[in-house]
C-alpha positions as CSV (number, residue, x, y, z in Angstrom):
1,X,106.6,118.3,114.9
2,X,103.7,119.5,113.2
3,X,104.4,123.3,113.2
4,X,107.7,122.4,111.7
5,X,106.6,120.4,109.4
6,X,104.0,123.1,108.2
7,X,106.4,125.5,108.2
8,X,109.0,123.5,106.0
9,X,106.2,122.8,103.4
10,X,105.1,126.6,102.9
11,X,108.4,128.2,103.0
12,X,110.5,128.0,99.5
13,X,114.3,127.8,100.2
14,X,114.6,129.9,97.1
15,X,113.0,132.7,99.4
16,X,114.7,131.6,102.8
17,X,117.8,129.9,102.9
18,X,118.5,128.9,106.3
19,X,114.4,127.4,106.7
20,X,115.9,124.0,107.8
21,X,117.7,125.8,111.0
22,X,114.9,127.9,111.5
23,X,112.6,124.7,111.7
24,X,115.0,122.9,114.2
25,X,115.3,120.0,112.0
26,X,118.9,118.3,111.6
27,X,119.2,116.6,107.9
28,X,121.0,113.6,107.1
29,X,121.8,112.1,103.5
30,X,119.3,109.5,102.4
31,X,121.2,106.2,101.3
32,X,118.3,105.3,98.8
33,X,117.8,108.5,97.7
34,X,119.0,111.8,96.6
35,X,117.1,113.6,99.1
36,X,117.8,114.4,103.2
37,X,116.1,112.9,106.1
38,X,114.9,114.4,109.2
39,X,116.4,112.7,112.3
40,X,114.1,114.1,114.0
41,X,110.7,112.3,112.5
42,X,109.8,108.7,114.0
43,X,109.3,107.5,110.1
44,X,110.1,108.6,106.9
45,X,109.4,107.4,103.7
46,X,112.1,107.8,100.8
47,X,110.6,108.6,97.7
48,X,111.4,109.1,93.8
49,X,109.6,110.8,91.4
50,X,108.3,108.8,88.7
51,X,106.2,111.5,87.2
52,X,105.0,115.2,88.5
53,X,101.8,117.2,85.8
54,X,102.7,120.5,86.2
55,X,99.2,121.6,85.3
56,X,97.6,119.6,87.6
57,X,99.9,119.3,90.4
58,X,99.9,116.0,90.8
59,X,103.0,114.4,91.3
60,X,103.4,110.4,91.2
61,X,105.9,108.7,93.6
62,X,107.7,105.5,94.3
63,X,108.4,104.3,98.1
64,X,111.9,102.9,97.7
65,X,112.5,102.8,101.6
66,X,110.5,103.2,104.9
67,X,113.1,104.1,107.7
68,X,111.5,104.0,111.1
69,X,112.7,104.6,114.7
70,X,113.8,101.2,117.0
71,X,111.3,103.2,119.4
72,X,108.1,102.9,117.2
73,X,108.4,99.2,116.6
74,X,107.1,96.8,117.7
75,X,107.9,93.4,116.7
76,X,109.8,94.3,114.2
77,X,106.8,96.2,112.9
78,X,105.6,99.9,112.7
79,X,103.7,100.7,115.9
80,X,101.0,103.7,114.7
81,X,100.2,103.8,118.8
82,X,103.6,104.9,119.4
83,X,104.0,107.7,117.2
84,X,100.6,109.2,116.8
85,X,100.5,109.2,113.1
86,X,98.8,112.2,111.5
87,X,97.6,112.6,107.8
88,X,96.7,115.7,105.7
89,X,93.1,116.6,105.5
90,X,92.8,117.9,101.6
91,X,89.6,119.2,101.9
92,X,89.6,121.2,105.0
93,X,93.1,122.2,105.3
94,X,93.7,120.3,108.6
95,X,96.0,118.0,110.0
96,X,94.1,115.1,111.6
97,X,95.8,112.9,114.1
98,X,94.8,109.0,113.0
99,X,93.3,106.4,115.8
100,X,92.1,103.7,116.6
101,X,92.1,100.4,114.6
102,X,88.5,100.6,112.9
103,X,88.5,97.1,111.2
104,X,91.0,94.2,109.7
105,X,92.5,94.9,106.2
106,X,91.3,91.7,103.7
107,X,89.6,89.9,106.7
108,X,87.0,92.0,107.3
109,X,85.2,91.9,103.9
110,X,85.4,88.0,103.3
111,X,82.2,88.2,106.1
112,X,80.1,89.2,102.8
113,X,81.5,86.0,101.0
């Protein structure tokens, strides 16, 4: 869904109304937030704002709810391997499709102890 994605990002509504049709995506009402979610992405992440600097463009978010397909888990738990996760590339202006496990969050340092 990357091309949608894309496309939903750099098209303002207040310029094309019907983007959500043209991107194929079908919304849904969040239950945690005021703001829709696409059925069609694996995961989604519910946010409110907490702050947004209009000078520097930087807006501040809270995670009040991580919804995730029954297909992605497993073990109750987020499966990146079976979504194929991709992240936002600032610098370049890429998207990059994240991989393989490089290391062990809070286990891997205490080898320095």
């Amino acid at each position: 869904h990357v091309a949608q994605c894309d496309y939903v990002g750099i098209t303002s509504a207040n310029n094309t109304a019907d983007k959500i049709a043209k991107s194929g995506f079908t919304l849904t009402k969040s239950k945690f937030v005021n703001a829709p979610v696409v059925e069609e992405l694996k995961m989604v992440l519910e946010c409110e704002v907490v702050s947004y600097d209009e000078k520097t463009e930087q807006l501040v978010g809270n995670i009040v709810n991580v919804a995730a397909d029954e297909s992605i888990l497993t073990d109750g738990k987020i499966d990146p391997s079976k979504f194929s996760p991709i992240t936002y590339d600032a610098v370049n202006h890429n998207y990059i499709a994240l991989g393989n496990v490089v290391g062990k969050a809070f286990e891997d340092g205490k080898k320095l102890k």
